[in-house]
C-alpha positions in Angstrom: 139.9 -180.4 -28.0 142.4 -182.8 -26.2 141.9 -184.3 -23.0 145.3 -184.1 -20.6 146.4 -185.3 -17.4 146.8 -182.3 -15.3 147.5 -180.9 -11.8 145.8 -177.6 -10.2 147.9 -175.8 -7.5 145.7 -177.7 -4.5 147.8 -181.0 -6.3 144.4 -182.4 -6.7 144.8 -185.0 -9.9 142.0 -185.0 -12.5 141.3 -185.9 -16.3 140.4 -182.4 -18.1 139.9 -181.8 -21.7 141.1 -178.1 -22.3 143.0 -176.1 -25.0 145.5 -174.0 -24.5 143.6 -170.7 -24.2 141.4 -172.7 -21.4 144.6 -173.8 -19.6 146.1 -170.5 -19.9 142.8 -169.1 -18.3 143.1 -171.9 -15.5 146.9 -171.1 -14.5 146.7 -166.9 -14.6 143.5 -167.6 -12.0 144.7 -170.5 -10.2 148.8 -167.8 -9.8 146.7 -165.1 -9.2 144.4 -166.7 -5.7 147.8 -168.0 -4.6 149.4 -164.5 -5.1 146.5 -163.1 -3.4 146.4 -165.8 -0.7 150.4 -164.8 -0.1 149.9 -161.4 0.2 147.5 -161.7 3.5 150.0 -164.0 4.7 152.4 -160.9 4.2 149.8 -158.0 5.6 149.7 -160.3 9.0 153.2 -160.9 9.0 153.1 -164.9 8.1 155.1 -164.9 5.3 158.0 -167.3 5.4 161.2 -167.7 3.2 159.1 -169.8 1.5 156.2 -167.7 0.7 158.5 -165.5 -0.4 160.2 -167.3 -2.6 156.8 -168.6 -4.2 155.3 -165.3 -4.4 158.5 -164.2 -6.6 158.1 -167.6 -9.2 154.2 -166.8 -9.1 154.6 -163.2 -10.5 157.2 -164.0 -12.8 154.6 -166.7 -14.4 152.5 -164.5 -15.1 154.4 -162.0 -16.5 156.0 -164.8 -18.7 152.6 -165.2 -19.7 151.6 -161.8 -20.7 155.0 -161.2 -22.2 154.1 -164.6 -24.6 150.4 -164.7 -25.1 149.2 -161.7 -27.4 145.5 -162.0 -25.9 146.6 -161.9 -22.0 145.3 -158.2 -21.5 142.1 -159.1 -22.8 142.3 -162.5 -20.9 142.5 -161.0 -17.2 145.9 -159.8 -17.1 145.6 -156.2 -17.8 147.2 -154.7 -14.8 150.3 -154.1 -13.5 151.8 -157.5 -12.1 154.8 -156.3 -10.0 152.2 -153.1 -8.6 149.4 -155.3 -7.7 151.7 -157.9 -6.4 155.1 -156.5 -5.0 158.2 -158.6 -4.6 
């Protein structure tokens, strides 16, 4: 285990020690409550150019992810990314 010096989404700064499968964990939640978080923006009609923008990197992150890490399905991301989250 390594210890790295890492930023969550909230930009809060803290000393972590993780492996990859942890971090991977970590950024497929931490993608998924902002994706979730945008999308009730969108319901109410809040979204800005913005959001929108960083609703389209967020689901393309994770589907880099499950594209790249054999053990995603079985790590959370075994639905449909673009369906549960449309762009």
């Amino acid at each position: 285990m390594r210890t790295n010096l890492c930023y969550n989404m909230s930009m809060q700064r803290s000393m972590v020690a993780t492996d990859a499968k942890e971090t991977l964990l970590d950024l497929i939640d931490e993608l998924t409550i902002a994706l979730e978080d945008l999308q009730k923006q969108e319901i109410r009609g809040e979204l800005d150019l913005y959001g929108e923008g960083a609703k389209a990197v967020y689901v393309q992150m994770l589907e880099f992810i499950r594209e790249r890490w054999e053990e995603s399905e079985a790590n959370g991301l075994d639905f449909n990314i673009e369906e549960r989250f449309p762009i």
